[in-house]
C-alpha positions as CSV (number, residue, x, y, z in Angstrom):
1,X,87.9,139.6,131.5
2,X,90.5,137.3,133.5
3,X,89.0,134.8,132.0
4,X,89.5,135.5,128.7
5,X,93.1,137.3,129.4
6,X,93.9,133.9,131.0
7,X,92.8,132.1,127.4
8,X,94.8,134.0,125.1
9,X,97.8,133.9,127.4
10,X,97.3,129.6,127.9
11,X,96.9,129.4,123.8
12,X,99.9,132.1,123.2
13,X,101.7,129.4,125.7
14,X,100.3,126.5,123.5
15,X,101.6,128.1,120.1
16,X,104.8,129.4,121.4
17,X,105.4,125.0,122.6
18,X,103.9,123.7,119.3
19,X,106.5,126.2,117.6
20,X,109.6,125.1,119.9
21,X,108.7,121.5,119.1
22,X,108.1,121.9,115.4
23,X,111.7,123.7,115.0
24,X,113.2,121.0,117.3
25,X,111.9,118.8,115.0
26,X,113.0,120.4,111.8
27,X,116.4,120.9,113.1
28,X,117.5,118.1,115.4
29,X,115.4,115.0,113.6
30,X,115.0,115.1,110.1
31,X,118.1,116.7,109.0
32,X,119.2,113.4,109.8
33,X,116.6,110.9,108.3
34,X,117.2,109.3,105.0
35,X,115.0,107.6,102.8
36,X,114.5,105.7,99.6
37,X,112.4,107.3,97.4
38,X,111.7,105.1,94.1
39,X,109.8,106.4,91.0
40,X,109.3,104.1,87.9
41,X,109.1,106.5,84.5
42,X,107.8,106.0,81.3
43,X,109.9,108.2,79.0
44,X,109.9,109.1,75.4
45,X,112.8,108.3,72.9
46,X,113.9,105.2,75.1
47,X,114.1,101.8,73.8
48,X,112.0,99.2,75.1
49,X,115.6,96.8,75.2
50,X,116.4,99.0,78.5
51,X,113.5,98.3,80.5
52,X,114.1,98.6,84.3
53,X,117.2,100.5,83.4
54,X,117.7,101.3,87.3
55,X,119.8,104.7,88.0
56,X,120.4,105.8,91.9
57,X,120.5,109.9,91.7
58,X,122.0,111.5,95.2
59,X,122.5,115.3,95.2
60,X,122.7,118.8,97.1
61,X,125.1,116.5,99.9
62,X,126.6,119.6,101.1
63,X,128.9,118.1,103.6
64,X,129.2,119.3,106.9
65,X,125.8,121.1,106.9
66,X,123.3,119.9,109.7
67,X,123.0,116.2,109.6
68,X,125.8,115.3,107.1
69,X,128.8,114.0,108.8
70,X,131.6,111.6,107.7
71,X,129.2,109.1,108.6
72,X,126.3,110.3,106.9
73,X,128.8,110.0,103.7
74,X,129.7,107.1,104.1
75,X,126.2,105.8,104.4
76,X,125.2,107.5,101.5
77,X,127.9,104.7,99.9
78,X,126.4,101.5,101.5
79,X,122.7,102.4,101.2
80,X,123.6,103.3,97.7
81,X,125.6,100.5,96.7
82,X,122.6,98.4,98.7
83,X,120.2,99.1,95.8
84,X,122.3,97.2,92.9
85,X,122.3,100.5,90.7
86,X,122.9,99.8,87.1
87,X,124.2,103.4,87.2
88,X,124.9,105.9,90.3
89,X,124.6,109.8,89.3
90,X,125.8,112.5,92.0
91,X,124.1,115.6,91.0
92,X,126.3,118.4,92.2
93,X,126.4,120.7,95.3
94,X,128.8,118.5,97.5
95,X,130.0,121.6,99.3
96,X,129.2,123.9,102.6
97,X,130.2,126.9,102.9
98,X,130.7,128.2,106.5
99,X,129.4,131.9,105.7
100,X,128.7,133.9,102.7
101,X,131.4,136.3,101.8
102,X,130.1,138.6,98.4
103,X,134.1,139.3,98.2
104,X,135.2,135.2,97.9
105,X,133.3,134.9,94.6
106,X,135.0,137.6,93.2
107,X,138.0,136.0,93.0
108,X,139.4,134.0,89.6
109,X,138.0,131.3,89.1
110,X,140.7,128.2,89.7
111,X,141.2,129.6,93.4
112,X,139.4,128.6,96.7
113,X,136.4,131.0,97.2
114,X,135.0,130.0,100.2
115,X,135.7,128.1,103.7
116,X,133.9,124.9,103.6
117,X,132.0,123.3,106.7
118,X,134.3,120.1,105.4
119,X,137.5,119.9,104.0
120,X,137.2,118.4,99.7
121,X,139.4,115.7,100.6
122,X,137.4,114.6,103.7
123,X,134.6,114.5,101.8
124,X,135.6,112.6,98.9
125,X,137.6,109.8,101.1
126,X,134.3,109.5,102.9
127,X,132.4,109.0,99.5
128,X,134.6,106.8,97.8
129,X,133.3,103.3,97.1
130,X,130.1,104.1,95.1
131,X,129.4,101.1,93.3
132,X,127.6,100.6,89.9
133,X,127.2,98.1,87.0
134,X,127.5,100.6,84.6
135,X,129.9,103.3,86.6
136,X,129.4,106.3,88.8
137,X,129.1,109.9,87.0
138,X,129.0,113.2,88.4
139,X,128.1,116.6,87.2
140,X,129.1,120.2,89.4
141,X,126.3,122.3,90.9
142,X,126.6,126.2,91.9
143,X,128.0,125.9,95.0
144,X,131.1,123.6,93.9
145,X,131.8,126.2,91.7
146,X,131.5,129.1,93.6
147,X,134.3,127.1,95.9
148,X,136.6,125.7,93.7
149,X,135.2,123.5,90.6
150,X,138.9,122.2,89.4
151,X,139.3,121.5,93.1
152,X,136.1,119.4,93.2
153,X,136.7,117.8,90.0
154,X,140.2,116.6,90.9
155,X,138.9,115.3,94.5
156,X,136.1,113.1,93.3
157,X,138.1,112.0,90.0
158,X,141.0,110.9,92.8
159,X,138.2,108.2,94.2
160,X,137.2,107.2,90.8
161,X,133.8,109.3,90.0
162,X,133.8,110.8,86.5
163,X,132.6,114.1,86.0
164,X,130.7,115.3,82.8
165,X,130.9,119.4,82.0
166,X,129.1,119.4,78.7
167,X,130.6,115.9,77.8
168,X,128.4,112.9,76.3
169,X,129.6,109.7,77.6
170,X,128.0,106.8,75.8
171,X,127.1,103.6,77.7
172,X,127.3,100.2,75.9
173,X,124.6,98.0,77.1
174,X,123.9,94.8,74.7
175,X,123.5,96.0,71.8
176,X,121.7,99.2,72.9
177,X,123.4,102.4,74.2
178,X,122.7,105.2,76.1
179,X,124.2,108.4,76.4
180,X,124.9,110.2,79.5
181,X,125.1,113.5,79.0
182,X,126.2,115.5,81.8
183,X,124.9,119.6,81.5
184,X,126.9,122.5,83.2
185,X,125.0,124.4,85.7
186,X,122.3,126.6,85.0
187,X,123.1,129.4,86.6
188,X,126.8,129.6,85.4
189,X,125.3,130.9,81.8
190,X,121.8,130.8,81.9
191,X,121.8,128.3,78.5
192,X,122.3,124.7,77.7
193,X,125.0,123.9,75.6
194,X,124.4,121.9,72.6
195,X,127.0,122.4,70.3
196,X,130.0,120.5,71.2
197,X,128.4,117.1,73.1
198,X,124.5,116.9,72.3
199,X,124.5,118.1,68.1
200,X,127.3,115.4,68.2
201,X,125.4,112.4,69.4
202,X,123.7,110.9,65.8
203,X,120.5,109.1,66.9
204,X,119.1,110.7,69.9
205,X,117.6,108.4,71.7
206,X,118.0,106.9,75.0
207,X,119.9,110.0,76.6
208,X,119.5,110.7,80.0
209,X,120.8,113.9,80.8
210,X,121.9,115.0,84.2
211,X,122.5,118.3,85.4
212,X,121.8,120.0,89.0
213,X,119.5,122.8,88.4
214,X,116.4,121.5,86.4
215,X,115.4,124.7,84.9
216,X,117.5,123.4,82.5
217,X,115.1,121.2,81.1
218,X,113.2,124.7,80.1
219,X,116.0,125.0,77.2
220,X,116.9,121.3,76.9
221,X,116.0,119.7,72.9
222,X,113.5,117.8,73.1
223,X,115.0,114.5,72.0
224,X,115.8,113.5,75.9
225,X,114.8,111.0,77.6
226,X,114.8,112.3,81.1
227,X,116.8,114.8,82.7
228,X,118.0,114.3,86.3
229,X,118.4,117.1,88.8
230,X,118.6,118.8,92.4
231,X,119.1,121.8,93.6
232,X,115.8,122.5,94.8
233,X,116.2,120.8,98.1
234,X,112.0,120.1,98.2
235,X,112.2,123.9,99.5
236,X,113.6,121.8,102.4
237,X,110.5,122.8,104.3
238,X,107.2,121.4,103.2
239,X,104.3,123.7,104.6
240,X,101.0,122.1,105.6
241,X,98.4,123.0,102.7
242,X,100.6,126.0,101.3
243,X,103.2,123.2,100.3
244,X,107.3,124.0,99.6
245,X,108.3,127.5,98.7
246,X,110.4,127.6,95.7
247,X,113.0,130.0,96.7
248,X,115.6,129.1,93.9
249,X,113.5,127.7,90.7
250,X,110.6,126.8,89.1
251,X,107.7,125.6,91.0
252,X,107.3,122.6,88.4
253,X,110.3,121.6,89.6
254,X,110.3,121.0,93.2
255,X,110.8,117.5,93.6
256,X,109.9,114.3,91.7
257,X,108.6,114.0,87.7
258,X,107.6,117.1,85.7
259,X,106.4,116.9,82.3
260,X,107.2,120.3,80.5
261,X,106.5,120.4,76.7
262,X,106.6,116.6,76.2
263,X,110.4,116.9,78.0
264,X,110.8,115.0,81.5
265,X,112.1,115.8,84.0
266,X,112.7,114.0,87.6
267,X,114.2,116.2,90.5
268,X,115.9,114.6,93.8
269,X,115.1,116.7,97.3
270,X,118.7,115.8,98.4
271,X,120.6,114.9,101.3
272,X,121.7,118.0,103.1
273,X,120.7,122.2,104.0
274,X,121.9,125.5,103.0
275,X,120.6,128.6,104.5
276,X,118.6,127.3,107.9
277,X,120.0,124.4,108.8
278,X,116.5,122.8,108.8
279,X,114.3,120.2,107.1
280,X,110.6,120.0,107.6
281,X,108.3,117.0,105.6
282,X,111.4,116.6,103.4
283,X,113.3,114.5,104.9
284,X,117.2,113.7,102.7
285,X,116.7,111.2,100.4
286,X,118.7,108.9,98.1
287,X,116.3,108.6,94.7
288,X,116.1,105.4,92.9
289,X,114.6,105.9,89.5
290,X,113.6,103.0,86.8
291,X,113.3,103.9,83.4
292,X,111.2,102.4,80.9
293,X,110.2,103.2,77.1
294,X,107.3,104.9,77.2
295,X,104.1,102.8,76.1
């Protein structure tokens, strides 16, 4: 009987240390990894001219959250800037927030909802630099507009990044072009918004579309290319066997290429948290995506 009351009481010990070391892990290492991850797509409606069109896609930074100090910003620049992009898309959700307040959001739009882990200014002097052959683009994601999305707008337009809110901006490239076609936020209507930017673009092909939450891609028209995205963080833990729990979207659309009803789709795990201030077997990332025509 001691014996046995001796086991269970040496493997409770044994769990309870694999269990401190694990969390330890999660929360004081790789929060504050980064790595390259590269995909090379074949995509539909994409000319063949563009091959190795290369786009670096960073999102869900949320500045100030474990990991992601000025430094880490600024890193984000050189490793970025590193890779020779022919085109650098920020894919929204560059915000903390230091608590939830149900009150803040409330408020009129135009004012600042929430206190932020960083100041906006701090954070966009810390990411200015971005470098790309063919510019640096930016779309918002829920949490810059449940802060301030004029704010965050203004900010990153100060240090030269463009923003797209349902806007196509076409890129000249020989004699090709693509369109960039920047998506508002899923969750701000729960629609994708063709009307006034998509309907207006004549031959669709070679559009990428970016946007941060890629549930989008479940209304998108189906004359995309790709659609870029975030907001999923990878689940920002990874379970052994059971995998990432998709607490805020689709379970397609956890991280890397989905193909949904011939549409594609590729989805960045991001650089910082929100909620637990943890990251476990998804370490942040900076995504490097080559596009091709699809064979």
């Amino acid at each position: 009987m001691r014996k046995c009351i001796k086991r269970i009481g040496l493997a409770i010990g044994f769990l309870t240390l694999l269990a401190a070391l694990l969390f330890s892990y999660a929360y004081f290492v790789e929060p504050n990894r980064l790595v390259i991850t590269e995909a090379k797509l074949d995509v539909p409606n994409f000319s063949s001219k563009l091959n190795g069109f290369k786009i670096v896609a960073i999102s869900d930074i949320h500045a100030g959250s474990n990991g992601v100090t000025e430094q880490r910003l600024r890193e984000l620049v050189t490793r970025a800037n590193e890779l020779s992009p022919d085109l650098i898309v920020l894919l929204g959700d560059y915000v903390s927030e230091k608590h939830f307040d149900p009150e803040a959001f409330r408020r009129r739009e135009g004012s600042d909802r929430t206190e932020l882990r960083m100041p906006l200014a701090l954070i966009a002097d810390n990411l200015a630099g971005f470098k790309a052959k063919y510019g640096v683009y930016a779309i918002i994601g829920n949490h810059d507009w449940w802060y301030n999305q004029n704010s965050v707008r203004t900010e990153f337009e100060r240090i030269g990044i463009k923003f797209l809110e349902n806007e196509v901006e076409p890129v000249k490239i020989g004699d090709e072009t693509i369109y960039l076609w920047g998506i508002e936020d899923y969750w701000k209507n729960r629609r994708v918004p063709v009307e006034n930017s998509y309907a207006l673009i004549a031959e669709k092909k070679n559009i990428i579309a970016i946007t941060h939450n890629p549930d989008s891609l479940l209304k998108a028209p189906a004359g995309i290319s790709i659609l870029l995205a975030g907001h999923s963080h990878g689940g920002q833990v990874n379970f052994p066997i059971y995998g990432p729990h998709p607490f805020v979207n689709d379970i397609r659309f956890m991280k890397g290429e989905a193909v949904v009803d011939g549409k594609h789709v590729f989805v960045t795990t991001g650089v910082g948290c929100t909620g637990p201030q943890i990251r476990f077997r998804v370490p942040p990332e900076i995504a490097v995506v080559t596009l091709n025509a699809a064979r």
